[in-house]
DSSP file (Angstrom, degrees, kcal/mol; ACC not computed):
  #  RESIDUE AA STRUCTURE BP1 BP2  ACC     N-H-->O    O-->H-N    N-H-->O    O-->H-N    TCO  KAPPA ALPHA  PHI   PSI    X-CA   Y-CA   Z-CA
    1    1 A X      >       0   0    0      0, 0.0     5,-0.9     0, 0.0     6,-0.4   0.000 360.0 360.0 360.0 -41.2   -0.9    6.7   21.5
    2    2 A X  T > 5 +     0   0    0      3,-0.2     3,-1.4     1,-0.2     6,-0.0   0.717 360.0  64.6 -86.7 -21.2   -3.7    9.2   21.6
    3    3 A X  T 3 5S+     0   0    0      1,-0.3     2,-0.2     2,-0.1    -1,-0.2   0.972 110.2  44.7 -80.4 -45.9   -4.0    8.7   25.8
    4    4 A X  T 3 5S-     0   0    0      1,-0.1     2,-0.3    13,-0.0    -1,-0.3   0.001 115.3-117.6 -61.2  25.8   -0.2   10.4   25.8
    5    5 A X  T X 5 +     0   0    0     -3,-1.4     3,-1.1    -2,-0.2    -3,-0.2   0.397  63.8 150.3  46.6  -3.4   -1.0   13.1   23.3
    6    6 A X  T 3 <S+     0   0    0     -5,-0.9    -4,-0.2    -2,-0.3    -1,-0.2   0.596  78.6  32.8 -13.3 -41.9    1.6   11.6   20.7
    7    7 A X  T >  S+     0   0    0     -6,-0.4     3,-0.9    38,-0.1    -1,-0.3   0.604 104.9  97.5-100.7 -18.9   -0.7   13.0   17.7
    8    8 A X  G X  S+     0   0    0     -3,-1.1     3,-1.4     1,-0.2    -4,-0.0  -0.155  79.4   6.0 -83.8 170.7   -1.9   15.8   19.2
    9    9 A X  G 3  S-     0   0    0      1,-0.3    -1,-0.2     0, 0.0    35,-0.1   0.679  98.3 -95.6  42.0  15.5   -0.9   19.8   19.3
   10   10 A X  G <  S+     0   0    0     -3,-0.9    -1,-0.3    34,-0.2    34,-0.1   0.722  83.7 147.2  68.8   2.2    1.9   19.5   16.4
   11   11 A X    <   -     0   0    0     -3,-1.4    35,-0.4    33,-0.1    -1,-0.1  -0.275  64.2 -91.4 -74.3 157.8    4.6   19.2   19.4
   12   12 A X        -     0   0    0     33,-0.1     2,-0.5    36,-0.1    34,-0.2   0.219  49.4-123.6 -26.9-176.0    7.7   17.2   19.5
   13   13 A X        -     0   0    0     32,-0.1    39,-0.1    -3,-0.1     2,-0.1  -0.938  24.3-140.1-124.6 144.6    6.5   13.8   20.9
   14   14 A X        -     0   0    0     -2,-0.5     2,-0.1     1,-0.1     3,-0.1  -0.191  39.8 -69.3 -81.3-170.5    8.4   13.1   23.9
   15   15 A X        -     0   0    0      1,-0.1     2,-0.2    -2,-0.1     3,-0.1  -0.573  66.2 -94.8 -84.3 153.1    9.6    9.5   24.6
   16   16 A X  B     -a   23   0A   0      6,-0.6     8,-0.5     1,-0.2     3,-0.2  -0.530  50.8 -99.0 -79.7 134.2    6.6    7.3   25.5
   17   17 A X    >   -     0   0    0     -2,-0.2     3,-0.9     1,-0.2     2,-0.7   0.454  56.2 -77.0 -45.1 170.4    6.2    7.2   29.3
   18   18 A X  T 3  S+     0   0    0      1,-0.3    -1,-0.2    -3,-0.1     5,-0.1  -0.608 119.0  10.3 -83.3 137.7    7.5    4.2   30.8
   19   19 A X  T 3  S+     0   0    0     -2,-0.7    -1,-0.3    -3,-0.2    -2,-0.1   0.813 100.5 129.5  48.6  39.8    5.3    1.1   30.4
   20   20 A X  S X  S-     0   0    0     -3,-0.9     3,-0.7   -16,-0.0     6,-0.1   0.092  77.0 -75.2 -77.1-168.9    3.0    3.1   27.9
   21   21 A X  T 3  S+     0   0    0      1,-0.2     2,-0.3    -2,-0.1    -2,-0.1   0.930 131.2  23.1 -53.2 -62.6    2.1    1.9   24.7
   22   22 A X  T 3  S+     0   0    0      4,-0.1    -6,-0.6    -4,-0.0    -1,-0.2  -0.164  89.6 170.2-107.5  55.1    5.1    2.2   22.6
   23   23 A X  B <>  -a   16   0A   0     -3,-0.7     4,-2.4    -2,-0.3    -5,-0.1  -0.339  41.6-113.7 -59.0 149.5    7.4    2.2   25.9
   24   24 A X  H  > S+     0   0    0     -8,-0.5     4,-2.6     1,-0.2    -1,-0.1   0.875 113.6  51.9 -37.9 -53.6   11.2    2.0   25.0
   25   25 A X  H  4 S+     0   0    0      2,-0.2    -1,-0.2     1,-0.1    -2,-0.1   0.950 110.0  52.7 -51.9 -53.8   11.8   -1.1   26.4
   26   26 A X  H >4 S+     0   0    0      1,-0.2     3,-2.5     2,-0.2     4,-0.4   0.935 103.7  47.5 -40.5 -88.4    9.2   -2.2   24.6
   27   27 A X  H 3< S+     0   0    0     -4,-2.4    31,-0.4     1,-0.3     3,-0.2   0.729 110.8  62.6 -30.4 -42.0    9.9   -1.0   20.8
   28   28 A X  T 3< S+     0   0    0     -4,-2.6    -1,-0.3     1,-0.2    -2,-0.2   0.297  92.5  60.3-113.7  40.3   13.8   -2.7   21.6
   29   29 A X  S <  S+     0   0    0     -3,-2.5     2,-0.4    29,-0.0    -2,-0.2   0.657  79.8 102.5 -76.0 -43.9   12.4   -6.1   22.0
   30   30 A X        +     0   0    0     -4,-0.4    29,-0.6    -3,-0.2    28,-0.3  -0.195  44.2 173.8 -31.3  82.4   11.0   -5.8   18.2
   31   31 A X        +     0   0    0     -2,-0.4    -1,-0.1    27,-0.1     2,-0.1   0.456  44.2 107.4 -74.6  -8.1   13.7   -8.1   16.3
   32   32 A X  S    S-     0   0    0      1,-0.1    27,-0.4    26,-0.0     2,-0.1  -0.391  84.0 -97.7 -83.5 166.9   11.8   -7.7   12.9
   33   33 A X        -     0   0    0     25,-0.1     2,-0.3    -2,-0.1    27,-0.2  -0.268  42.5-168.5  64.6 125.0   13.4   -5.4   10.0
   34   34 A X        -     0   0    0     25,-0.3    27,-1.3    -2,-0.1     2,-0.5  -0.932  22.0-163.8-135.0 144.6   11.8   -1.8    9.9
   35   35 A X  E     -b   61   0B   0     -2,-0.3     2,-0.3    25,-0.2    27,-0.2  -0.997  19.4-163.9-125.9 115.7   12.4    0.8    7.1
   36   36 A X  E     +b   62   0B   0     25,-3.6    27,-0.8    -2,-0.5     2,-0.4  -0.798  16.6 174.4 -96.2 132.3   10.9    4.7    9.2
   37   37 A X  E     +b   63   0B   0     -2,-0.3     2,-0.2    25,-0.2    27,-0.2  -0.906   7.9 155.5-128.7 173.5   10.5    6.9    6.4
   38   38 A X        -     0   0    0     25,-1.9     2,-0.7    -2,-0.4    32,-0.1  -0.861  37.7 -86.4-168.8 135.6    9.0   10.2    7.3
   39   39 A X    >   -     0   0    0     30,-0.7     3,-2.5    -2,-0.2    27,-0.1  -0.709  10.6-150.7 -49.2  90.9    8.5   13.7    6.5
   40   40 A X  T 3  S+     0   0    0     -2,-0.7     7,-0.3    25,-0.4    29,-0.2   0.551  99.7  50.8 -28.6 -46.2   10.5   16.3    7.3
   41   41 A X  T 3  S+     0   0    0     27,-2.8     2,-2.2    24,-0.3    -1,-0.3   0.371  75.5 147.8 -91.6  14.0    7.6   18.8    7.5
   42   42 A X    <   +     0   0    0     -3,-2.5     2,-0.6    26,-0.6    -1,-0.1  -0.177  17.1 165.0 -25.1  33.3    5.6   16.6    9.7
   43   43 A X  S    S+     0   0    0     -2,-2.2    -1,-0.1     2,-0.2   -33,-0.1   0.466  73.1  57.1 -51.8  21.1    3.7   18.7   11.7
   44   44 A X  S    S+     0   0    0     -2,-0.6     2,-0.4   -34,-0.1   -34,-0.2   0.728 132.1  10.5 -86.7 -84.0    1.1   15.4   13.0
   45   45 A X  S    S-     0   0    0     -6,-0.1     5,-0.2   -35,-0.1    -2,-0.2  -0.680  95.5-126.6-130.8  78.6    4.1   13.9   14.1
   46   46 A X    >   -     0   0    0     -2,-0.4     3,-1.2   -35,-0.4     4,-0.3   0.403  22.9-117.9  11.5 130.3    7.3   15.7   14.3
   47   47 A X  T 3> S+     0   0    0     -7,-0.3     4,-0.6     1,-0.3     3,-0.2   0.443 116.5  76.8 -89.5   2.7   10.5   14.2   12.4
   48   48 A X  H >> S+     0   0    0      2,-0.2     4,-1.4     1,-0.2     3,-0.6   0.874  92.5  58.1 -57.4 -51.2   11.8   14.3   16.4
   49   49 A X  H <> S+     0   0    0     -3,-1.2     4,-1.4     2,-0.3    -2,-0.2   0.683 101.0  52.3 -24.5 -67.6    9.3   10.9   16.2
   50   50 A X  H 3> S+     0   0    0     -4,-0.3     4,-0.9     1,-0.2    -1,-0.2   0.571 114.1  43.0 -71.0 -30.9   11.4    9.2   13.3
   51   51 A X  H <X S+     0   0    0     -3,-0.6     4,-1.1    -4,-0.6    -2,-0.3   0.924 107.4  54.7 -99.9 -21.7   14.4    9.5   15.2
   52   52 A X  H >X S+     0   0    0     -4,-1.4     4,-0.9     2,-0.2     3,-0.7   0.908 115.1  44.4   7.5 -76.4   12.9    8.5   18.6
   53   53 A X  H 3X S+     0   0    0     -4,-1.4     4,-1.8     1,-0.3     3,-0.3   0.867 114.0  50.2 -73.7 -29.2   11.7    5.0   16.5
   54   54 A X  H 3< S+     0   0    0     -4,-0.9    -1,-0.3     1,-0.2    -2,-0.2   0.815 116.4  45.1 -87.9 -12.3   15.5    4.6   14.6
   55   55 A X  H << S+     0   0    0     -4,-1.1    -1,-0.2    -3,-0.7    -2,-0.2   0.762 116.7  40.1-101.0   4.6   16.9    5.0   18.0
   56   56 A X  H  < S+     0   0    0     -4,-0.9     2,-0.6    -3,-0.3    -2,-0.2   0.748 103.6  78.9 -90.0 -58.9   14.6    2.7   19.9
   57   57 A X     <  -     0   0    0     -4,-1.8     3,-0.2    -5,-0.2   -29,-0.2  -0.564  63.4-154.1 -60.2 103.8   14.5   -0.1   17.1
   58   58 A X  S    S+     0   0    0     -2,-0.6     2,-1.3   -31,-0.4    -1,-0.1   0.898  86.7  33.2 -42.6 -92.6   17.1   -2.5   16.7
   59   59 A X  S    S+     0   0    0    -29,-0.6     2,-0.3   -27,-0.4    -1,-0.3  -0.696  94.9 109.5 -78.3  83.9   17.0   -3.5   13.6
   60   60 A X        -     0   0    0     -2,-1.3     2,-0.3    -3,-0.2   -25,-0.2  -0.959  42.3-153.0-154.0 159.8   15.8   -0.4   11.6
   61   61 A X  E     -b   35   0B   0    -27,-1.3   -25,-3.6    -2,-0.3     2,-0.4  -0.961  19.4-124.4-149.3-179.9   16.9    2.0    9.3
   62   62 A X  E     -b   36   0B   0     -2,-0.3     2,-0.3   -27,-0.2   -25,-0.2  -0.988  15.4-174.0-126.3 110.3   15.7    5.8    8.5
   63   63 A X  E     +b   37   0B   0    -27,-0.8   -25,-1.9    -2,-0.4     2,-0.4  -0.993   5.6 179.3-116.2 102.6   14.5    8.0    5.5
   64   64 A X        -     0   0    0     -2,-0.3   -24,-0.2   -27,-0.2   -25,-0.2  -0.636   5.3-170.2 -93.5  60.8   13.9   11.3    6.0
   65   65 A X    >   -     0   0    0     -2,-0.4     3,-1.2   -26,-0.1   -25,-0.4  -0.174  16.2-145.7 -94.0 141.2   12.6   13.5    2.6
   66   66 A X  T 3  S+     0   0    0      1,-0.3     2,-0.6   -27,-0.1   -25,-0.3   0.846  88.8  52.1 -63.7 -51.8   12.7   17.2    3.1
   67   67 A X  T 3  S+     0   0    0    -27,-0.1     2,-0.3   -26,-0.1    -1,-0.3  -0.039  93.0 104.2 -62.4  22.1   10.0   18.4    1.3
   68   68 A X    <   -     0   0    0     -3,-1.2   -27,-2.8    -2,-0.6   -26,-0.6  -0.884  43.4-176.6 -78.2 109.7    7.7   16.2    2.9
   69   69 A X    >   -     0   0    0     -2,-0.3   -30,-0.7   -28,-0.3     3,-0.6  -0.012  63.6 -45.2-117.6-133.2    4.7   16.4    5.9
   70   70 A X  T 3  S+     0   0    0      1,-0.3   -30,-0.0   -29,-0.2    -2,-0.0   0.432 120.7  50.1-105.7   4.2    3.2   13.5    6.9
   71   71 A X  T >>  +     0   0    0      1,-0.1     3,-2.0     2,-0.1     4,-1.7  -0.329  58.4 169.0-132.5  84.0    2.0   11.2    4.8
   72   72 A X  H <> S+     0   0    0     -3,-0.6     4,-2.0     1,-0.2     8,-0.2   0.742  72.0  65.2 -57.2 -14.7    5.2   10.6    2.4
   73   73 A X  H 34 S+     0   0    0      1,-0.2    -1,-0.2     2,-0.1     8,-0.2   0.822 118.3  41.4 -85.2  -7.5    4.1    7.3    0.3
   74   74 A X  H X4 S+     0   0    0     -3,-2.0     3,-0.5     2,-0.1    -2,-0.2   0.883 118.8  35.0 -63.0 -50.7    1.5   10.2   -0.8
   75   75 A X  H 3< S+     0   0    0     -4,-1.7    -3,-0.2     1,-0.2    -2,-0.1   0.883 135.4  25.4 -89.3 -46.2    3.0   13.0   -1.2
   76   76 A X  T 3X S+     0   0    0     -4,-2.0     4,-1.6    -5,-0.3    -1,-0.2  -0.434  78.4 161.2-127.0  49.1    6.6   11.4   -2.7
   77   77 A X  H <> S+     0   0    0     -3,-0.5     4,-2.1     1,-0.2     5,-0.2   0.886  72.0  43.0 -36.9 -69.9    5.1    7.8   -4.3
   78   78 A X  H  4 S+     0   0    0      1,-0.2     4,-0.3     2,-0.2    -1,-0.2   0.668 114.1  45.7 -74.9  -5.3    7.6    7.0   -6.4
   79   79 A X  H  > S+     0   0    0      3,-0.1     4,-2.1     2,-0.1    -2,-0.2   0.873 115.4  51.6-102.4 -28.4   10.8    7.8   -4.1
   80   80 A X  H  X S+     0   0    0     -4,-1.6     4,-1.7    -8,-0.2     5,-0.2   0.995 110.3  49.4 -38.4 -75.4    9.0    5.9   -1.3
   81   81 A X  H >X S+     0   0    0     -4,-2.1     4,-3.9     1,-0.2     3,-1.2   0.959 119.6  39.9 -26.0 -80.7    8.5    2.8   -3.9
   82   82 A X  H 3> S+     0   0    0     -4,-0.3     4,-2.4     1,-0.2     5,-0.3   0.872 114.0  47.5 -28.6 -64.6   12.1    3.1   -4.6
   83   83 A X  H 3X S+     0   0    0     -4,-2.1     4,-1.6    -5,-0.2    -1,-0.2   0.857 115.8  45.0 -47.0 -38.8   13.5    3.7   -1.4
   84   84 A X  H <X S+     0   0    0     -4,-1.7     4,-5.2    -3,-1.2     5,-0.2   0.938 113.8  54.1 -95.1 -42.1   11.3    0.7    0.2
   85   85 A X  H  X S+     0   0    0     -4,-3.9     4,-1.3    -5,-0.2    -1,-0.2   0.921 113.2  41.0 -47.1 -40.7   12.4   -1.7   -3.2
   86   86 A X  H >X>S+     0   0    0     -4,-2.4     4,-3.5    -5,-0.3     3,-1.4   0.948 114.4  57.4 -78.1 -65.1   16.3   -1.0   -2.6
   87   87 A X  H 3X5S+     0   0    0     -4,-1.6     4,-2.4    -5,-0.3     5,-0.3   0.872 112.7  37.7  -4.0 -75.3   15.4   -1.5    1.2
   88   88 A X  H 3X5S+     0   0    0     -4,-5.2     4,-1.3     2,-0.2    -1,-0.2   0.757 114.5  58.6 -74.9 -15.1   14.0   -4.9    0.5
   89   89 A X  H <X5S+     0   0    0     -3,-1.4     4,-1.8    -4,-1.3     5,-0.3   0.956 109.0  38.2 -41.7 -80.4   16.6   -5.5   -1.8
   90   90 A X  H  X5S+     0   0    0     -4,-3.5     4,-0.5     1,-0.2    -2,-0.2   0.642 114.4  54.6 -79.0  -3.4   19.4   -5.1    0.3
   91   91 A X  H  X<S+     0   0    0     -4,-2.4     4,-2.5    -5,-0.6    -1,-0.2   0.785 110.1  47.4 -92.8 -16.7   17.7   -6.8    3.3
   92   92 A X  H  X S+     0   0    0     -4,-1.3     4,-1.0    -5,-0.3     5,-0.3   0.934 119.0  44.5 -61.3 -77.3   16.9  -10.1    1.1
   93   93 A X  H  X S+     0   0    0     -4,-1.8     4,-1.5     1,-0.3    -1,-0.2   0.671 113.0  44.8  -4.0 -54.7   20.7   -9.8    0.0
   94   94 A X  H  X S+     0   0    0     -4,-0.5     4,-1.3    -5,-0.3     3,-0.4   0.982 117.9  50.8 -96.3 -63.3   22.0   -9.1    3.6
   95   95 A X  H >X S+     0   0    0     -4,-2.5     4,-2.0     1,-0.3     3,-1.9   0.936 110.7  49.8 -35.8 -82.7   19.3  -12.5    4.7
   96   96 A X  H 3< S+     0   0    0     -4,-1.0     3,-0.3     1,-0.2    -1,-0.3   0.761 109.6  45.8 -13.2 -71.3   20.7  -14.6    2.1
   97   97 A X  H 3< S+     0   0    0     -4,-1.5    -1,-0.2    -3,-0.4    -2,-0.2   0.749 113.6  51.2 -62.2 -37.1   24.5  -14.1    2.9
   98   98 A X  H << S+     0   0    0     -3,-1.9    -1,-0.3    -4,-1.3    -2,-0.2   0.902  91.5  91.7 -86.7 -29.3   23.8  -14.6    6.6
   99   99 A X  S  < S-     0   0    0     -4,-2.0     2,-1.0    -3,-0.3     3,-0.0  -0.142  73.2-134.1 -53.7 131.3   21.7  -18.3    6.1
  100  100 A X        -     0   0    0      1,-0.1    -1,-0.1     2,-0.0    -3,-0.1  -0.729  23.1 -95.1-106.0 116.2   23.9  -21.2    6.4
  101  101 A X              0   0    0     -2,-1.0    -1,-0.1     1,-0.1     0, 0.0   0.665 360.0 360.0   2.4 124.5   23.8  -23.9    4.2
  102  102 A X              0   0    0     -3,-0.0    -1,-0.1     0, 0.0    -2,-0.0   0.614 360.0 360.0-125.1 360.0   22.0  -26.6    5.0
């Protein structure tokens, strides 16, 4: 990350170069469950960066809170907590429904 500038100079981040660290290709091989939350006032890493990962990631979903910079389970602890409990909620739920009996 740091060899592309990704954290540096408060900039967008552009899409990670091709075969970089977090290349595209890469990031939508990643089958696992992700919950992005992120901070709207994110000057580190730009909320451009949160939609980058929710359109790269398969299986992911997105939280954005406006009054927010960059480290939200600090800044907003209990709606982070919350958010990431209904999160796990509804993907145990969603897991459940899809196993078939055995």
């Amino acid at each position: 990350l740091f060899k592309n500038n990704f954290f540096l100079g408060g900039l967008p981040p552009p899409p990670p170069p091709r075969g970089g660290p977090f290349a595209a290709e890469d990031v939508a091989k990643l089958t696992m469950p992700a919950l992005i939350i992120w901070g709207a006032k994110d000057q580190v890493t730009p909320p451009s960066g949160a939609e980058w990962y929710a359109k790269n990631l398969p299986n992911s979903a997105s939280i954005t809170y406006d009054d927010v910079a960059h480290v939200p389970m600090e800044e907003a602890p209990e709606q982070s907590v919350s958010d990431l409990r209904k999160w796990l909620l509804n993907l145990t739920l969603t897991t459940q429904e899809t196993q078939s009996p055995e």
